[in-house]
KENU-586538 format. One record per residue: residue in one letter; z, x, y of N, C-alpha, C in turn. Coordinates in pm, whole numbers, padded with zeros to 5 digits, always signed. Each point is the difference from the previous one (the first is absolute). Layout:
<pts>
aZXYZXYZXY/...
</pts>
This chain:
<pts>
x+02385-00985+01323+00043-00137+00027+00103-00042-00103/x+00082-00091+00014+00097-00055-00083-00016-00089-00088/x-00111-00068+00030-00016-00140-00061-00053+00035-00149/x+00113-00067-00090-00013+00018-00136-00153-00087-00077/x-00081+00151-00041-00154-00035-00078-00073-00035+00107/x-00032+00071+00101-00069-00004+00113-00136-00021-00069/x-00086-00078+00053-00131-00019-00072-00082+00020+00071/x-00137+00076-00032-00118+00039-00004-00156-00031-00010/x-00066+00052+00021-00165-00005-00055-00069+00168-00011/x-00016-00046-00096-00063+00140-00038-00099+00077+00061/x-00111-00080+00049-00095+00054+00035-00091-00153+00082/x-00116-00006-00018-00055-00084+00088+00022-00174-00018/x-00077-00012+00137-00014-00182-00024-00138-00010+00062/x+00002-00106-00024-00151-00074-00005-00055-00012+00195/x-00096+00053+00004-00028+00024+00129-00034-00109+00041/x-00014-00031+00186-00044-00147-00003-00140+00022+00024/x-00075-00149-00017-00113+00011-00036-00110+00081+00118/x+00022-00039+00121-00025+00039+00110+00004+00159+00038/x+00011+00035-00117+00023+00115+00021-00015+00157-00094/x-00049-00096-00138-00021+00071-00107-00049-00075-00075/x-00108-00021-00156+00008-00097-00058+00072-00029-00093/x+00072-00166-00051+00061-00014-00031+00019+00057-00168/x+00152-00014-00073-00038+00027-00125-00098+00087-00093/x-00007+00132+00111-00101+00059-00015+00100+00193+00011/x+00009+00060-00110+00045+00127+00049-00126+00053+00076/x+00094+00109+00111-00093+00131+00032-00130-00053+00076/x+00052-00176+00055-00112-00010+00109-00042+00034+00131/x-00140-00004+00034-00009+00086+00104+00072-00122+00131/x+00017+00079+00125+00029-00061+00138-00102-00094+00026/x+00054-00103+00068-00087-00094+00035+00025+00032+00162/x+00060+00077+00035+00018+00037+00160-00037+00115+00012/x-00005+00073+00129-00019+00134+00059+00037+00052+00140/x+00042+00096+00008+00054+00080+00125+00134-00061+00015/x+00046-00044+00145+00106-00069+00077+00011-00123-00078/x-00098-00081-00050+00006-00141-00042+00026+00076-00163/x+00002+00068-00076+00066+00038-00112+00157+00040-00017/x+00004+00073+00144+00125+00080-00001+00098-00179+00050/x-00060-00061+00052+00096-00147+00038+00066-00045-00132/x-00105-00010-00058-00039-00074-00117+00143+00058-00101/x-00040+00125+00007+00102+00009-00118+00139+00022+00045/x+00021+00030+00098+00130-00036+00067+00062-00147-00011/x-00085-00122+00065+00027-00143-00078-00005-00032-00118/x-00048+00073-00126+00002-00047-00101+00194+00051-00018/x+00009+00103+00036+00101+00078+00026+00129-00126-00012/x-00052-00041+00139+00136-00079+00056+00007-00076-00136/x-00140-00084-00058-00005-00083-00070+00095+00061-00156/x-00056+00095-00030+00055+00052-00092+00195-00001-00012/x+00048+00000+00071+00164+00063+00074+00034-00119-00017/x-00061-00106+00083+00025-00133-00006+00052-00114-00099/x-00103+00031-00115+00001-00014-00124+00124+00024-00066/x-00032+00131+00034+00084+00064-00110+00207-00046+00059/x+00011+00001+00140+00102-00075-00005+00092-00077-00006/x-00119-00099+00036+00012-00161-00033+00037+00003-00160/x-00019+00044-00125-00009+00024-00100+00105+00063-00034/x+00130+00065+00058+00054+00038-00023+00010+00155-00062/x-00108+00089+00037-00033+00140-00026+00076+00081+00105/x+00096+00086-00093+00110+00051+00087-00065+00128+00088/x-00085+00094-00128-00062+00113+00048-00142-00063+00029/x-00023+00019+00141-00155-00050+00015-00103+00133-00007/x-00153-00027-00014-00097+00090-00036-00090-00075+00142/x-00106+00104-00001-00122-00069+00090-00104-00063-00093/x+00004-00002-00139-00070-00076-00077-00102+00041-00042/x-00031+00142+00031-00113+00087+00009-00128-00062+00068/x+00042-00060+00145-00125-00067+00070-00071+00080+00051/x+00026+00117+00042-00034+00117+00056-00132+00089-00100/x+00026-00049-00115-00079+00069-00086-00080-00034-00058/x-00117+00058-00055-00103-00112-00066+00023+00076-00185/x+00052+00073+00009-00003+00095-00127+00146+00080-00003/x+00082-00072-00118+00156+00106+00024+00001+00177-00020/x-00146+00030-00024+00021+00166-00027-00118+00038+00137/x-00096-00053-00001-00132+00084+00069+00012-00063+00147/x+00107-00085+00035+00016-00037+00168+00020+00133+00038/x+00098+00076-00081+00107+00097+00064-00081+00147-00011/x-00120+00036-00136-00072+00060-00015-00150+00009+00131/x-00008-00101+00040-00142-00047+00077+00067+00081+00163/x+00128+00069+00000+00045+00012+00133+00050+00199-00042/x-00036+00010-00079+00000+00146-00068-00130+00107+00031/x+00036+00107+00056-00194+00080-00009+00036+00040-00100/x-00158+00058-00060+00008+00087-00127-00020-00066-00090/x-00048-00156+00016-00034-00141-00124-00150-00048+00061/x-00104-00002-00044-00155-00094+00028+00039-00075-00073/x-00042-00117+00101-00023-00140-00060-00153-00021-00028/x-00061+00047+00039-00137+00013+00003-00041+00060-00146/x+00050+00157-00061-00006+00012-00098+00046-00059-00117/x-00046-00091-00056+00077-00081-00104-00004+00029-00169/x+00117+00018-00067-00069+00056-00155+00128-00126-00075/x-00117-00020-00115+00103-00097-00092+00069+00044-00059/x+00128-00071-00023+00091+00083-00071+00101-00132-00101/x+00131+00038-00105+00053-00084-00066+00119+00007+00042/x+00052-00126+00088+00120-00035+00025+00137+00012-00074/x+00066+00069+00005+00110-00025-00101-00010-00007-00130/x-00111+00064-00046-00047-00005-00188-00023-00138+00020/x-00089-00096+00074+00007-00168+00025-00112-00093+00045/x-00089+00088+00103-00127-00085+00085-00043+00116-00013/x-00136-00038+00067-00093+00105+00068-00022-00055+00128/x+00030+00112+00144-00020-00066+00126-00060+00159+00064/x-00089-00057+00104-00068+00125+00090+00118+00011+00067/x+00005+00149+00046+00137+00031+00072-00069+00110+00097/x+00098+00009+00126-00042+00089+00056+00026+00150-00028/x-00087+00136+00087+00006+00081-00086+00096+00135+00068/x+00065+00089-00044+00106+00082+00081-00137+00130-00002/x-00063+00001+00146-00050+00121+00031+00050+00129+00059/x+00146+00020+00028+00025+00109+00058+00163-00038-00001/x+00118+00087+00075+00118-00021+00029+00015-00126+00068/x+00131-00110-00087+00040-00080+00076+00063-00035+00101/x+00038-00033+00081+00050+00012+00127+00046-00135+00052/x+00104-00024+00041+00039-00127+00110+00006+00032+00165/x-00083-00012+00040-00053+00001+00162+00078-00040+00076/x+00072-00136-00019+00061-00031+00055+00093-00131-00088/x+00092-00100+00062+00097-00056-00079-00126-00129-00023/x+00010-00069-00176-00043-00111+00009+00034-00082-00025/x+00123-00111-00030+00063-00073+00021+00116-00048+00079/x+00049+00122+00076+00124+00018+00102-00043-00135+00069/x-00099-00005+00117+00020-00090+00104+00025-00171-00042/x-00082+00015-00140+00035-00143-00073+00149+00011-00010/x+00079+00044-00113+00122+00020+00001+00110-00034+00120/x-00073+00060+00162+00083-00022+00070+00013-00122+00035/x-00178-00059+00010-00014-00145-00009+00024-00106-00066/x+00100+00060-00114+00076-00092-00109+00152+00002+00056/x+00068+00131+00009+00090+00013+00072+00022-00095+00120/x-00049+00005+00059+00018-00088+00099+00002-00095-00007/x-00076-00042-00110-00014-00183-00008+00115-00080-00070/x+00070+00079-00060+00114-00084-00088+00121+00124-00013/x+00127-00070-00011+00127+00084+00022+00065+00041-00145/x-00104-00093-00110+00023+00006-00119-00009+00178-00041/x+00079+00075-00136-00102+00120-00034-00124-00023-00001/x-00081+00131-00015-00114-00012-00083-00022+00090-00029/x-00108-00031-00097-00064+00138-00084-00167+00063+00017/x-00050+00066-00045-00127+00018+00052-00030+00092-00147/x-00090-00030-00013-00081+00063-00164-00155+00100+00017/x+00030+00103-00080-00071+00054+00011-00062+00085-00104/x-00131-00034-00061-00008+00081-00152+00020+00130-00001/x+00034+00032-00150+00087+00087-00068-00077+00125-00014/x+00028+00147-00001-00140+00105+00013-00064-00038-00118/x+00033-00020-00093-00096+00027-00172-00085-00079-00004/x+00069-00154+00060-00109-00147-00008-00119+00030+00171/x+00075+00087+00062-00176+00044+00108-00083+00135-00110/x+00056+00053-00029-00096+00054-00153-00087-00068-00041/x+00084-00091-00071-00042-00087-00075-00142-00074+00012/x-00050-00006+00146-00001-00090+00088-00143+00057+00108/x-00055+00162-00062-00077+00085+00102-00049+00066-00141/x-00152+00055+00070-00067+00099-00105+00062+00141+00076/x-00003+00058-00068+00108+00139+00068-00135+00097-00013/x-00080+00059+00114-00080+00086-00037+00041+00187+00102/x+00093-00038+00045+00046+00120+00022+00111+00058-00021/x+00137-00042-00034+00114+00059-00035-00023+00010-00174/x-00086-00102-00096-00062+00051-00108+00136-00022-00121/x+00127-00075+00063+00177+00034-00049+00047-00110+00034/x+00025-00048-00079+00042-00183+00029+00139-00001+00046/x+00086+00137-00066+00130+00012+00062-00004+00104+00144/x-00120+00069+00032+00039+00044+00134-00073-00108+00125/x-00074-00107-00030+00004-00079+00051+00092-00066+00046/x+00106-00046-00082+00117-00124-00002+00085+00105+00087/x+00002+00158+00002+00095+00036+00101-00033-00020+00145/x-00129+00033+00033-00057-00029+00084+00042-00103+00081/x-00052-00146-00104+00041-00127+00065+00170-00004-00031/x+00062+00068-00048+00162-00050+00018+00036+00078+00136/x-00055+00120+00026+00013+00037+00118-00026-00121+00160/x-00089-00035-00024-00042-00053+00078+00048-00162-00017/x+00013-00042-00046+00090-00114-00066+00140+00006+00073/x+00074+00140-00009+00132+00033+00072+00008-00048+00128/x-00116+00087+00068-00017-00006+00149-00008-00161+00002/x-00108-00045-00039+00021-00150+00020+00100-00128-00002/x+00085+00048-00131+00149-00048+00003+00103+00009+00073/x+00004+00121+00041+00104+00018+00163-00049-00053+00068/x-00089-00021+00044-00075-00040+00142+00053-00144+00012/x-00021-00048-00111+00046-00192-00057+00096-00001-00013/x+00107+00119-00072+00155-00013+00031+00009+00018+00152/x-00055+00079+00110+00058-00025+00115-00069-00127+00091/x-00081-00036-00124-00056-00127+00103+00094-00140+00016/x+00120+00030-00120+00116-00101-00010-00005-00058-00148/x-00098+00068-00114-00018-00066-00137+00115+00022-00047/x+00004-00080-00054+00147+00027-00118+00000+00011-00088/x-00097-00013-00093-00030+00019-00191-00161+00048+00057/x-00061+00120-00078-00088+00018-00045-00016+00002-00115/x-00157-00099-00036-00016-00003-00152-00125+00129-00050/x-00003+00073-00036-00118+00003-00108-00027-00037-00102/x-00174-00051+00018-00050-00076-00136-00023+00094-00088/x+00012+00001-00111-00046+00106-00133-00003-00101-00105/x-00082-00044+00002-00051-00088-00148-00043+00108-00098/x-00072+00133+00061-00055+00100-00104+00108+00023-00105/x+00155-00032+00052+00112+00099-00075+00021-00056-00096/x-00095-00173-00058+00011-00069-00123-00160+00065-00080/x-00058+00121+00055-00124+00027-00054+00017+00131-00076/x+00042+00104+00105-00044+00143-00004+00120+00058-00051/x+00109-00040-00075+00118-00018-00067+00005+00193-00024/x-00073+00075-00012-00002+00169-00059+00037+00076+00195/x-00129-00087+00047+00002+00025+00165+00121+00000+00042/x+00088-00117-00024+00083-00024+00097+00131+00083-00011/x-00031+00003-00138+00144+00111-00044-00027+00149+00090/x-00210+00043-00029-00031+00153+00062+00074+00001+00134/x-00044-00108+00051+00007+00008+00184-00014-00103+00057/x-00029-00100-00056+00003-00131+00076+00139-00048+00072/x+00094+00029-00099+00173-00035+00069-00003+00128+00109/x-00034+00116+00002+00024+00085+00065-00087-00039+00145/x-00127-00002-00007-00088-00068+00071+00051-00133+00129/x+00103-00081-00054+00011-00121+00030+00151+00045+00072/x+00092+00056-00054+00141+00078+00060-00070+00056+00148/x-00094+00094-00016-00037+00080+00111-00082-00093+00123/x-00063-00123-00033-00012-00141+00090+00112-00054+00097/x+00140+00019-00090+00110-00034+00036+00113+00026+00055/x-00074+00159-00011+00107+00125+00062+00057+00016+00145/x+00125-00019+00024+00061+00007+00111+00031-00151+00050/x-00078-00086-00059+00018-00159+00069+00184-00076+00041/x+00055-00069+00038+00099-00029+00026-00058-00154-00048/x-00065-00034+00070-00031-00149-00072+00021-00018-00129/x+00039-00134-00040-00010+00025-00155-00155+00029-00058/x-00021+00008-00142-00090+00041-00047-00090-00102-00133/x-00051-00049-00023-00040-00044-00106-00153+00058-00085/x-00006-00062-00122-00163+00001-00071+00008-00057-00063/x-00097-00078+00025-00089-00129-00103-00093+00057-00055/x+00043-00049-00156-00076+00030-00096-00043-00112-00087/x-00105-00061-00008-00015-00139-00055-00132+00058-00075/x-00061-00158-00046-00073+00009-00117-00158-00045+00088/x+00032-00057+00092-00107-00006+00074-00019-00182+00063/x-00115+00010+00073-00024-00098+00059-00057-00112-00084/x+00023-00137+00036-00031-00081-00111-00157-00003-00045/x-00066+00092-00005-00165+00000+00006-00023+00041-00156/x-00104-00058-00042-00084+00031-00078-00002+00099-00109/x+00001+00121+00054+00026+00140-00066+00089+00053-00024/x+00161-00066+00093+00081+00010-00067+00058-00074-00110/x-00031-00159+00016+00052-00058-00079-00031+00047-00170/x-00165+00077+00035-00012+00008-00156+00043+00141-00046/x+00033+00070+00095+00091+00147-00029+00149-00084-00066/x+00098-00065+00076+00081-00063-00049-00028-00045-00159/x-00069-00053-00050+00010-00104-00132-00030+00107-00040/x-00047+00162+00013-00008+00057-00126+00118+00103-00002/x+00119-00016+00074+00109+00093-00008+00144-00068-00100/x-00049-00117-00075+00073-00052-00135+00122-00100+00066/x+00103-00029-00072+00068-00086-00016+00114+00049+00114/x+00043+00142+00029+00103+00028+00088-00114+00172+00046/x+00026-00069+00148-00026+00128+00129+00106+00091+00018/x-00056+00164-00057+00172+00062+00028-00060+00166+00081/x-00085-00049+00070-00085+00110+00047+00151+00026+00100/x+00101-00119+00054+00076+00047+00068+00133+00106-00074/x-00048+00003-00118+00126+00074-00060-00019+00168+00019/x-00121+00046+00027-00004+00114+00057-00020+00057+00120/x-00021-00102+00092+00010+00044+00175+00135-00008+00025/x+00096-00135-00032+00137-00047+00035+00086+00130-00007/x+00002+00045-00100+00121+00136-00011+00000+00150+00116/x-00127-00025+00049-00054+00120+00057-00016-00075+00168/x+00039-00093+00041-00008-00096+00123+00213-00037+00013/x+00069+00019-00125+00124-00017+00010+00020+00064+00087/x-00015+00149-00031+00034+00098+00021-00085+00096+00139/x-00078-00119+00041-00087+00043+00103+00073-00059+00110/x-00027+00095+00140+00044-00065+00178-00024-00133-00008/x-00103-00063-00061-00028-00105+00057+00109-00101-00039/x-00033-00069+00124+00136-00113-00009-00022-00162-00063/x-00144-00012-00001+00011-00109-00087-00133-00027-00055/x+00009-00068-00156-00095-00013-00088-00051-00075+00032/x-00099-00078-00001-00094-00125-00005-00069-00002-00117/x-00003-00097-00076-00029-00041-00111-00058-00145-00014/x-00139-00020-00095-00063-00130-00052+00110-00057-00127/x+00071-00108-00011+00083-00063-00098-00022-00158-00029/x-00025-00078+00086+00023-00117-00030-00171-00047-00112/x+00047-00047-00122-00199-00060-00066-00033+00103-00008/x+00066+00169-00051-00038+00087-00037+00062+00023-00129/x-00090+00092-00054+00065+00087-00130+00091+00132+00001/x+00053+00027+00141+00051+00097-00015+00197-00048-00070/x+00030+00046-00065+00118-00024-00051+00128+00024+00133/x+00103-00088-00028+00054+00031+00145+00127+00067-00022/x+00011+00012-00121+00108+00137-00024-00036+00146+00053/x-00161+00018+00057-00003+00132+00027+00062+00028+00132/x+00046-00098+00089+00060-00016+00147+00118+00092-00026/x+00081+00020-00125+00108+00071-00009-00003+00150+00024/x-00124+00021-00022-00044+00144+00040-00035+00062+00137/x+00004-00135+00053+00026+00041+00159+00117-00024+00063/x+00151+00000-00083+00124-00023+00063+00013+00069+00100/x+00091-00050+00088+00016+00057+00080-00074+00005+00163/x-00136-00041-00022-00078-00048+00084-00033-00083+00061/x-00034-00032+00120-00067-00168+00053-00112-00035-00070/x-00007-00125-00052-00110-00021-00096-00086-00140+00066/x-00118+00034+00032-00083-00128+00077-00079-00038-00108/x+00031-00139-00056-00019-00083-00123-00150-00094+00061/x-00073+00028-00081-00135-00115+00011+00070-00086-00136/x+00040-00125+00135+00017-00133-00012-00105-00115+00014/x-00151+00027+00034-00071-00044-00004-00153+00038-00030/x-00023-00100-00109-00142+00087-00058-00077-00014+00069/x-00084+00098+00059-00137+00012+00014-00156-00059-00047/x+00008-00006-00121-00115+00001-00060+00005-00148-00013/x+00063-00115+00051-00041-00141-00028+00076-00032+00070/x-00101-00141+00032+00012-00058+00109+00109-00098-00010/x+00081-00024-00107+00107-00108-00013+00109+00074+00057/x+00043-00142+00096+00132+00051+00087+00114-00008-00087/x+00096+00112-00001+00123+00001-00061+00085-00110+00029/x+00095-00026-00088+00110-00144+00047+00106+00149+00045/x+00063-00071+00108+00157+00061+00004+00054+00067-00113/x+00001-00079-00093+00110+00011-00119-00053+00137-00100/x-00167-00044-00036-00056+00175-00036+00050+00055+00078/x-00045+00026+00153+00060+00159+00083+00170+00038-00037/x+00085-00126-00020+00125+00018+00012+00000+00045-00128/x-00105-00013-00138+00039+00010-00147-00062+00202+00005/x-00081+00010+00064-00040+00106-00002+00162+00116+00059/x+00003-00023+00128+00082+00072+00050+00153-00005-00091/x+00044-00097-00048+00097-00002-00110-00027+00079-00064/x-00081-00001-00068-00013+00140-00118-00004+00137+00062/x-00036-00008+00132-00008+00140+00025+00116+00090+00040/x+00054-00153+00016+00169+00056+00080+00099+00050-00132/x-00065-00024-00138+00085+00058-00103-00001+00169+00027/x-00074+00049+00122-00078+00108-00080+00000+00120+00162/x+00036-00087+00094-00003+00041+00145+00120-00107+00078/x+00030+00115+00061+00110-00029+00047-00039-00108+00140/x+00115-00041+00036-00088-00156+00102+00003+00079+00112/x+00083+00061+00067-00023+00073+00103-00150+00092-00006/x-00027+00014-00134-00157+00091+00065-00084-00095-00055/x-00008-00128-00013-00144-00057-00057-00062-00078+00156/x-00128+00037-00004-00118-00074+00125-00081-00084-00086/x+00016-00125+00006-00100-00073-00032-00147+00030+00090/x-00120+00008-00113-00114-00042+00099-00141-00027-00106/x-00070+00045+00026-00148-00086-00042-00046+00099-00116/x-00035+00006-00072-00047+00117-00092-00136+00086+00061/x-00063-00014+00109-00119+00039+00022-00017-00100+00137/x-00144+00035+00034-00008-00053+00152-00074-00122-00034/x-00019-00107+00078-00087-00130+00022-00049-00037+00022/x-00123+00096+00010-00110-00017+00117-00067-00099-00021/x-00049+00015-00191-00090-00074-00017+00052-00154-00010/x+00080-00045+00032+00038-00104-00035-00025-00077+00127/x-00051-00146-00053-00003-00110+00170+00134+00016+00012/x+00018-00001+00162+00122+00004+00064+00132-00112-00031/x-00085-00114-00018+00113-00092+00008+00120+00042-00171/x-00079+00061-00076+00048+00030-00130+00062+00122+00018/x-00035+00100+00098+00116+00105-00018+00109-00030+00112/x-00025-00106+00101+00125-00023+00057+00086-00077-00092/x+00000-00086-00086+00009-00075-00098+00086+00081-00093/x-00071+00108-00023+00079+00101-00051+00143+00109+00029/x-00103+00019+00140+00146+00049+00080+00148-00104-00001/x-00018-00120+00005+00051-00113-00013+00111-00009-00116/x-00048-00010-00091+00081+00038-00082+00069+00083-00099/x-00043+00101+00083+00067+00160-00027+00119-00010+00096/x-00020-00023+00106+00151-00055+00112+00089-00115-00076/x-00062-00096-00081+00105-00110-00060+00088+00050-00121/x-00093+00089-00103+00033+00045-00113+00143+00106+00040/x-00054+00081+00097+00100+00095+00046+00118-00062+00050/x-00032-00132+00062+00177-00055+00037+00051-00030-00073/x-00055-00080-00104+00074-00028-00150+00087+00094-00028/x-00067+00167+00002+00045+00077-00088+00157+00051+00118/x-00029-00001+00081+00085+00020+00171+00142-00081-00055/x-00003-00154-00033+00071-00064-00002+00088+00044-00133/x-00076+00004-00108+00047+00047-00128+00103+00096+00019/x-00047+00109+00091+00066+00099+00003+00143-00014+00042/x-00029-00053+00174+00160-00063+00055+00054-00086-00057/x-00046-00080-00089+00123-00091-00087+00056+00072-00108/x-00034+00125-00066+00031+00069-00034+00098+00137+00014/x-00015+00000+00123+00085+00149+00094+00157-00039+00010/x+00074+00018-00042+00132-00067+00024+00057+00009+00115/x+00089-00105+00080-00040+00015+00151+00168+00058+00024/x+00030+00054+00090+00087+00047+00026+00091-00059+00114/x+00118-00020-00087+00073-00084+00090+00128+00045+00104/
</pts>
């Protein structure tokens, strides 16, 4: 698309109530069968809706479709019991029961395509469709038969592939993968995690992205955050090795963070999708932050590749506060829109 700093959402929004509970990650359905599959199709519309009215250039489905951004897509995999459950430590971060890998993984069949098409259809806008990253479904499962945390992640990048074409021919236009792990497993990602995540991406024509953030505004992350000091530079060793990677664009947590924003220079050259809006609290940004944020970033990224969008998804947030939000991530960004053309010297 043309439109200069096309803007974004990273990942989810707040489901409606009717349909999930509110302000609540990873809640269960309050529907079932035909009256589920409605359901999340209208949250759908609802979602698109939103997001245009709002001025969101690249639209998402808001992750209504999903109750969980890694184990929706896992729960549609053989070769995973949900039934067998073993505890395990999130990201060096929580402890959560996870399900367990009893045998070869497998995708049976496509599991997000028909949504996709059902986004496609609904709006003429791009869109994108997200899908976690192999290391963070690692991350994410007790592994009791491949026994290899990296012949796992090939596994699922294999199968990850298949799933990405299917969504590039369903009409997607940006695929994201999530990899929050790639701010964890920093030795990993250098072994095979970048390699891992390339081979997800392999052959795609769509553009390409990965989000890599610090996490959702919850609890366990926030207190992982306060103990990583005064400046976050976990991005100074994925960035150099993602320059130089297929993928076509970064996604990054920035705005009410510690990550320093000189490390953006290390991804010259690249499309860079800027979290312009924090996650972890509930105060709505003014215009003028989003526009103060994206200023600085533009010292550092070129305007043709910067995407404004959210640093992380919104689930947990009451709705009226992340539309609120969306809100003025669209105002901040015209500021910066205008700045620019009064700036461009016009040609006479």
């Amino acid at each position: 698309m043309n439109t200069l700093l096309p803007i974004t959402v990273v990942g989810s929004l707040p489901k409606p109530s009717w349909l999930a509970q509110p302000e609540t990650l990873w809640s269960p359905w309050k529907l079932e069968g035909d009256e589920l599959l409605e359901g999340k199709q209208d949250a759908m519309r609802i979602a698109i809706h939103e997001q245009s009215r709002r001025g969101i250039d690249i639209v998402s489905d808001g992750e209504q479709t999903r109750q969980h951004f890694v184990t929706t897509f896992i729960e549609n995999l053989s070769g995973v019991d949900f039934e067998q459950r073993k505890t395990v430590r999130i990201r060096d971060r929580y402890d959560a029961s996870v399900p367990t890998v009893v045998g070869p993984v497998r995708r049976e069949r496509p599991v997000f395509v028909e949504d996709a098409k059902f986004l496609r259809a609904t709006t003429d806008r791009p869109i994108k469709w997200t899908l976690p990253g192999p290391m963070t479904m690692v991350d994410t499962l007790f592994d009791d038969h491949y026994k290899s945390r990296e012949k796992l992640a090939w596994e699922f990048a294999t199968i990850l592939n298949q799933e990405a074409k299917e969504l590039e021919a369903a009409g997607v236009d940006i695929i994201q993968f999530d990899e929050p792990a790639f701010n964890v497993f920093l030795d990993e990602v250098k072994d095979w995690g970048m390699a891992a995540l390339e081979k997800a991406a392999e052959g795609l024509r769509a553009e390409t992205a990965v989000h890599i953030c610090y996490g959702y505004g919850i609890k366990a992350n926030n207190d992982w955050k306060s103990t990583l000091g005064s400046q976050w530079r976990q991005y100074e060793e994925t960035f150099p090795l993602l320059q130089s990677s297929s993928i076509d664009i970064i996604s990054l947590e920035s705005h009410n963070s510690h990550v320093p924003m000189d490390l953006l220079e290390l991804l010259r050259g690249k499309k860079v999708m800027l979290g312009a809006i924090d996650v972890a609290s509930e105060t709505v940004e003014t215009p003028e932050e989003v526009a103060n944020t994206l200023r600085k970033a533009l010292q550092f990224v070129d305007a043709d590749k910067l995407i404004p969008s959210s640093n992380c998804g919104m689930a947990p947030f009451p709705r009226d506060v992340s539309l609120a939000k969306l809100s003025a991530l669209s105002a901040g960004t015209s500021i910066i829109r205008e700045e620019l053309a009064a700036s461009t010297p016009q040609a006479s």
